[in-house]
C-alpha positions, 0 to 999 in steps of 0.5 A: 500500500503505497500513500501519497500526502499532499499538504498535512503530515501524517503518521503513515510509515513509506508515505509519498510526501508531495513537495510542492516545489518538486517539479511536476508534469501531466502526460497521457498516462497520467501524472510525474511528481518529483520522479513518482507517478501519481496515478500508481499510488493506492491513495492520496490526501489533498488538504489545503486545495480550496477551490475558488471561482475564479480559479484564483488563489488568495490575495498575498496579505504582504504585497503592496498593491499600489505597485504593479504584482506580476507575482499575482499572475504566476500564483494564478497559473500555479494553483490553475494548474495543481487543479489539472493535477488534481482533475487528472488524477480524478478522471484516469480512476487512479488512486483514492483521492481524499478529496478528488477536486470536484468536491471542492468543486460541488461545496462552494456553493453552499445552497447547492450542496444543501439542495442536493441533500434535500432531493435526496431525502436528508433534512436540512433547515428552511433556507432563503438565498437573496439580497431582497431585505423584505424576502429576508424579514419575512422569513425572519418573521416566520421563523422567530417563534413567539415563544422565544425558540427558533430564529434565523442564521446567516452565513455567505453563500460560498466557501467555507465560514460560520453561521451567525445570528441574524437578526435585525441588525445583521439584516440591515447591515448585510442585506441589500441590492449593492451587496452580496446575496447572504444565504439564511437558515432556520434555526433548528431545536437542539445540539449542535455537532461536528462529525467527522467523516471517513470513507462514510463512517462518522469517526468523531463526533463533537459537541460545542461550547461556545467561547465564554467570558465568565470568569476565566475567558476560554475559546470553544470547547469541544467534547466528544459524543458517544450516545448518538444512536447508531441510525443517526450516525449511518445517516450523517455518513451516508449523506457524506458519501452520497456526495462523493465526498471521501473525508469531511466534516458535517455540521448538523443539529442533532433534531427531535426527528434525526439530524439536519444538515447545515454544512458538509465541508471537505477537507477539514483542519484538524488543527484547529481542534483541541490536540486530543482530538486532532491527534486522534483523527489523524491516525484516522485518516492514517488508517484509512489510507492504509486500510488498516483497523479505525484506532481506538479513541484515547480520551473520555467524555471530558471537554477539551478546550481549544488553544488560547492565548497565553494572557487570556484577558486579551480575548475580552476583545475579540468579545466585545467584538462579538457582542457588537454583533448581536446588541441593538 
C-alpha cells in the first residue's frame, strides 16, 4: 500500500510526501511528481486545495498593491494548474483521492450542496438565498417563534465560514441590492455537532461550547459524543458519501426527528481542534489510507478546550467584538 500526502503530515510509515516545489508534469498516462507517478499510488490526501471561482488563489496579505504584482499572475497559473493535477488524477480512476477536486468543486456553493441533500431525502433547515431585505424579514418573521425558540442564521453563500445570528441588525447591515446575496437558515431545536467523516463512517463526533467570558475567558470547547444512536450516525455518513465526498466534516443539529444538515465541508483542519482530538483523527485518516483497523479513541467524555492565548484577558476583545454583533 503505497500513500501519497499532499499538504498535512501524517503518521503513515513509506508515505509519498508531495513537495510542492518538486517539479511536476501531466502526460497521457497520467501524472510525474518529483520522479513518482501519481496515478500508481493506492491513495492520496489533498488538504489545503480550496477551490475558488475564479480559479484564483488568495490575495498575498504582504504585497503592496499600489505597485504593479506580476507575482499575482504566476500564483494564478500555479494553483490553475495543481487543479489539472488534481482533475487528472480524478478522471484516469487512479488512486483514492481524499478529496478528488470536484468536491471542492460541488461545496462552494453552499445552497447547492444543501439542495442536493434535500432531493435526496436528508433534512436540512428552511433556507432563503437573496439580497431582497423584505424576502429576508419575512422569513425572519416566520421563523422567530413567539415563544422565544427558533430564529434565523446567516452565513455567505460560498466557501467555507460560520453561521451567525441574524437578526435585525445583521439584516440591515448585510442585506441589500449593492451587496452580496447572504444565504439564511432556520434555526433548528437542539445540539449542535461536528462529525467527522471517513470513507462514510462518522469517526468523531463533537459537541460545542461556545467561547465564554465568565470568569476565566476560554475559546470553544469541544467534547466528544458517544450516545448518538447508531441510525443517526449511518445517516450523517451516508449523506457524506452520497456526495462523493471521501473525508469531511458535517455540521448538523442533532433534531427531535434525526439530524439536519447545515454544512458538509471537505477537507477539514484538524488543527484547529483541541490536540486530543486532532491527534486522534489523524491516525484516522492514517488508517484509512492504509486500510488498516479505525484506532481506538484515547480520551473520555471530558471537554477539551481549544488553544488560547497565553494572557487570556486579551480575548475580552475579540468579545466585545462579538457582542457588537448581536446588541441593538
Amino acid at each position: 500500500m503505497t500513500v501519497g500526502l499532499y499538504g498535512l503530515d501524517l503518521p503513515v510509515p513509506g508515505a509519498v510526501t508531495l513537495d510542492p516545489a518538486a517539479a511536476v508534469a501531466l502526460d497521457a498516462d497520467g501524472v510525474s511528481w518529483g520522479g513518482v507517478r501519481l496515478e500508481r499510488l493506492d491513495a492520496i490526501l489533498v488538504h489545503g486545495f480550496r477551490y475558488e471561482d475564479p480559479v484564483l488563489p488568495p490575495a498575498d496579505p504582504v504585497c503592496d498593491w499600489s505597485l504593479w504584482q506580476v507575482g499575482a499572475v504566476i500564483r494564478q497559473q500555479s494553483h490553475s494548474f495543481l487543479y489539472s493535477v488534481w482533475s487528472r488524477l480524478e478522471r484516469i480512476g487512479g488512486p483514492r483521492l481524499y478529496n478528488p477536486v470536484s468536491t471542492e468543486l460541488a461545496a462552494f456553493d453552499r445552497l447547492g450542496q444543501l439542495d442536493r441533500l434535500g432531493r435526496a431525502g436528508y433534512a436540512v433547515p428552511a433556507l432563503l438565498l437573496g439580497n431582497d431585505d423584505a424576502a429576508a424579514a419575512a422569513f425572519q418573521r416566520r421563523h422567530d417563534g413567539d415563544d422565544g425558540n427558533g430564529g434565523v442564521v446567516w452565513r455567505p453563500a460560498t466557501g467555507r465560514a460560520a453561521w451567525q445570528l441574524f437578526r435585525d441588525k445583521q439584516r440591515r447591515a448585510l442585506v441589500a441590492v449593492d451587496k452580496p446575496p447572504v444565504l439564511l437558515a432556520a434555526i433548528t431545536p437542539g445540539r449542535l455537532l461536528r462529525a467527522y467523516v471517513l470513507d462514510g463512517r462518522v469517526a468523531l463526533t463533537l459537541a460545542m461550547a461556545p467561547p465564554e467570558r465568565e470568569g476565566l475567558e476560554r475559546l470553544e470547547a469541544m467534547a466528544a459524543v458517544s450516545d448518538l444512536p447508531a441510525e443517526r450516525l449511518e445517516t450523517i455518513g451516508r449523506a457524506v458519501a452520497g456526495l462523493g465526498i471521501r473525508w469531511a466534516v458535517a455540521l448538523v443539529v442533532d433534531g427531535e426527528g434525526g439530524p439536519v444538515f447545515y454544512d458538509i465541508d471537505p477537507d477539514p483542519e484538524p488543527d484547529d481542534l483541541p490536540p486530543v482530538f486532532a491527534g486522534f483523527l489523524k491516525r484516522c485518516l492514517a488508517a484509512a489510507l492504509t486500510g488498516a483497523p479505525v484506532p481506538a479513541a484515547d480520551f473520555g467524555p471530558e471537554p477539551a478546550e481549544r488553544p488560547a492565548l497565553l494572557l487570556r484577558r486579551m480575548l475580552a476583545i475579540q468579545f466585545d467584538m462579538e457582542a457588537t454583533k448581536s446588541a441593538e
